[in-house]
N, C-alpha and C positions, 0 to 999 in steps of 0.2 A: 323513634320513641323508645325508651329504657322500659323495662318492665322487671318488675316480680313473678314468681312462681308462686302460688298460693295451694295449699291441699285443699280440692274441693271444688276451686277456684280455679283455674289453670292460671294464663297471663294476667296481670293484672298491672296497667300503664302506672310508672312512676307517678305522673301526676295523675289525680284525680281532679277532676273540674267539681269546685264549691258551686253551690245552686241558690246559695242563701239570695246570692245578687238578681235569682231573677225572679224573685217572690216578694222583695221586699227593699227598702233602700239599708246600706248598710256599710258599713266602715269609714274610719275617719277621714280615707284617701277618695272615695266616692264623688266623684265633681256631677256624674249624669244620672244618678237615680236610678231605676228599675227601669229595667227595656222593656217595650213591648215587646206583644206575641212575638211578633215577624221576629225581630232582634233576638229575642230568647230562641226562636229556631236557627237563625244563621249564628250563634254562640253555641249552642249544638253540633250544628252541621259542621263546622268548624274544630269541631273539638274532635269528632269522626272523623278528619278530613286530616290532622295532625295524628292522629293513631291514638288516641285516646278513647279509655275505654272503661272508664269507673268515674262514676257522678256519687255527688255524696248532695243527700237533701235531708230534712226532716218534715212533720205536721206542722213544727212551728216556722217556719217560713216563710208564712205565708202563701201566697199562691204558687208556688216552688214545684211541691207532687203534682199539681194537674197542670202544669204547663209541661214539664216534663213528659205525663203521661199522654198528652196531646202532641206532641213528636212522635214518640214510640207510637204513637196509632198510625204516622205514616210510615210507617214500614223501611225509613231510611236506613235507619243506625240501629243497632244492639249495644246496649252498657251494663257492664254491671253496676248495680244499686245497690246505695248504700242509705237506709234510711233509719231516723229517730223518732223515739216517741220520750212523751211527757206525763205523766198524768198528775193529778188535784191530790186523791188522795183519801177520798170521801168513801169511794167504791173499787181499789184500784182493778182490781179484775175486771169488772165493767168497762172501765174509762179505759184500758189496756183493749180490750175487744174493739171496744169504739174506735180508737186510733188507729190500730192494726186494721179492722174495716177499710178505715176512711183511704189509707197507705194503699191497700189492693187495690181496693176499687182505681182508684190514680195510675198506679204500677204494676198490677199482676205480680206476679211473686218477685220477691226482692233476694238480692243475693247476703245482705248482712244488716241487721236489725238490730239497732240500739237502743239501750237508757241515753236518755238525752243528755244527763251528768249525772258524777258521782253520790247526790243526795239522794237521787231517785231508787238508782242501782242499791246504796244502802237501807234505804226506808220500805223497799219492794222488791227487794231480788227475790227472796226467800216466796214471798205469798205470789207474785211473779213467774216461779220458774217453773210449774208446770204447764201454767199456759202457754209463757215463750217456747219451752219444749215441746206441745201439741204442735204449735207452728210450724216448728221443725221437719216433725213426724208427718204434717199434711202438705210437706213442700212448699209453703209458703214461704221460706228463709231459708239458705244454707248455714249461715253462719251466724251466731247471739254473741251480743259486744256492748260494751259501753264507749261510753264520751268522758273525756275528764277533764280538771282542770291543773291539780296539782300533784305534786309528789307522793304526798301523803294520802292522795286518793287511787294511785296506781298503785301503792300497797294494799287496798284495800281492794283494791281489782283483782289482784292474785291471790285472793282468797274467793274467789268465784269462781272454782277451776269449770264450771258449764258456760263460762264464757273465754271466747278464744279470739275475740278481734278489739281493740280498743285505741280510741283516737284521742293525742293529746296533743298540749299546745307546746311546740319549740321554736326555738331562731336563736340565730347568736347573741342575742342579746338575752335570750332565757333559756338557758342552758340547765336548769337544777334538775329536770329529769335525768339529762344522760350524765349531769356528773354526779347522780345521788349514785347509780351504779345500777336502775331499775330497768332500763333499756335494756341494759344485756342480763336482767330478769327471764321478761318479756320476749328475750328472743331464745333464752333457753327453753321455754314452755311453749314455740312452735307459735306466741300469736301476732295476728297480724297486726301492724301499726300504721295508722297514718296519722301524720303530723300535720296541722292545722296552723295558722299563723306565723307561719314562715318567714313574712313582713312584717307582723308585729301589727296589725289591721291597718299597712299600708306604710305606718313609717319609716320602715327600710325602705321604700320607693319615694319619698318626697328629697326635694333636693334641699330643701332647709327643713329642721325640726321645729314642730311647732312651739310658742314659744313655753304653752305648757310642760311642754315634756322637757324646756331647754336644760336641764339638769343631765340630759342623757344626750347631748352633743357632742362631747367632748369623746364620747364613749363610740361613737356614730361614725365620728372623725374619725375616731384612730382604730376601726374597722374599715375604713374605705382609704384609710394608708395601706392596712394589708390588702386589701384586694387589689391595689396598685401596682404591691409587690408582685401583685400572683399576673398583674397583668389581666385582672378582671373588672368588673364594674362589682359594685357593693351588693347587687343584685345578684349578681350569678354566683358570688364567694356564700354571698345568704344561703341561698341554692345548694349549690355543692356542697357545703360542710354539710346541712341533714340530710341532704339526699342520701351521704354516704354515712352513714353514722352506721355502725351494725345493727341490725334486726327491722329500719326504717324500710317498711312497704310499699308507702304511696304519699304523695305531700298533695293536702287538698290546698288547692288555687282558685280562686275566684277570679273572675271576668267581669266585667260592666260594657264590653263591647265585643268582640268580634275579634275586632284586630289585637289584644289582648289574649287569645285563646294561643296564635299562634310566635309572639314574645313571653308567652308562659312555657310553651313546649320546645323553643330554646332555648330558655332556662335549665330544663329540666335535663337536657340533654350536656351540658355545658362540660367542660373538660374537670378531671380533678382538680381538688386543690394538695401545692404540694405537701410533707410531712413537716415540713418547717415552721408554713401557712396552717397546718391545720392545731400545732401544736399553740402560736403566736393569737390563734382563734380562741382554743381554750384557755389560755391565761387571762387573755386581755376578758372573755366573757364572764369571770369570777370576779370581775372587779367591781361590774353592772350594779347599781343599785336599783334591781328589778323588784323591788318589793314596791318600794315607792313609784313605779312606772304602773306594775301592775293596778294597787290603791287607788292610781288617778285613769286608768281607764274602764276599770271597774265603777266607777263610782263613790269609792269609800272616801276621798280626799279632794 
């Protein structure tokens, strides 16, 4: 397993295992649903077992925090944690207590604690940030961070210099973060990154496009010529290119099985991609019409 160095933090494995999968059913690649207990602990136990050693979950998850924190009771494995919260809006201090509660009680103290997105972080950082920081100060969190979605909202993240960890969404097919030029923002200012939807919630692993999306085929295709060139599957070129992106931390991965935890950890490990490969990466990714990809898996179209 590859790892980061994190201040504060020591190692910290390239991949991070997504928890969303075992609290709830979730992505478009999804064939088996939410595992049970048992299965949520051998996707654990597993993930320990590949040398993985950062879980990323949130409150809204669903049953995500207490099945995790029902592992960690058996004394197997240590991860560090990475959890979100949400709040309404009504009381947020309150509903901020409440969640943060609910989060310990599950996990014991957490190593990195998020705004669940960028609306929250903007509507509540400010009335937010002395409580996030008591946190701090009582060891309940090493490190304050948000979630984002877009570019426009990691500018608005570097203006929260009391927040130093933040996770956003890339893969070659959505590159507008690191070609806005905000990644190597991000890594001048020391914060941690992990990247989220790596697959694109699964389409980079299907072997045909669904026909919704079939507008972005052509685009699929001629990313998985380059990974041909590299002498890789379109999986592992997926992989490679964020893995190595400067200032990328940790790439959260979701599971639905077991045997999955350890076809993620070699991925993560997978050889480079060359400079020719990474260059023919970024051209062909500016071409993407990820506006209208994102639209329709959003919901807006």
């Amino acid at each position: 397993m590859l790892y980061s160095e994190i201040e504060g933090i020591g190692k910290l494995s390239k991949f991070t295992l997504g928890t969303v999968q075992l609290g709830m059913n979730y992505g478009m690649a999804n064939t088996t649903g939410q595992p049970s207990e048992r299965q949520a602990f051998e996707i654990l136990e597993e993930s320990a077992s590949a040398g993985v050693n950062s879980l990323d979950t949130a409150v809204a998850y669903g049953t995500s925090e207490r099945v995790i924190g029902e592992y960690l009771r058996t004394g197997r494995s240590r991860f560090t944690i990475t959890s979100k919260f949400k709040v309404l809006g009504t009381d947020p201090v309150r509903e901020f207590e409440e969640q943060k509660r609910h989060t310990l009680n599950c996990l014991g103290p957490v190593d990195f604690y998020f705004f669940h997105d960028a609306h929250q972080m903007k509507a509540y950082g400010e009335r937010l940030r002395d409580a996030m920081e008591r946190m701090k100060e009582a060891g309940e969190v090493k490190i304050l961070g948000a979630s984002v979605y877009e570019a426009s909202e990691v500018e608005g993240f570097l203006d929260y210099d009391w927040l130093s960890a933040i996770q956003i969404p890339m893969n070659i097919l959505d590159c507008r973060i690191s070609q806005s030029g905000l990644l190597e923002e991000l890594h001048k200012k020391g914060v941690t990154v992990f990247v989220r939807s790596v697959f694109l919630q699964g389409l980079l692993c299907m072997e045909q496009v669904p026909e919704r999306y079939d507008f972005l085929a052509s685009y699929v295709e001629a990313f998985r010529d380059i990974a041909k060139s590299e002498g890789m599957t379109l999986r592992e070129l997926a992989v490679s290119y964020i893995r190595d992106l400067p200032g990328v931390s940790s790439l959260v991965l979701g599971c639905e099985k077991k045997e999955q935890v350890k076809e993620n950890a070699d991925l993560v490990g997978v050889k480079q991609i060359s400079a020719a490969g990474i260059e023919a990466v970024r051209l062909l990714a500016k071409k993407v019409p990820i506006k209208e990809a994102m639209d329709r898996i959003m919901g807006k179209k």
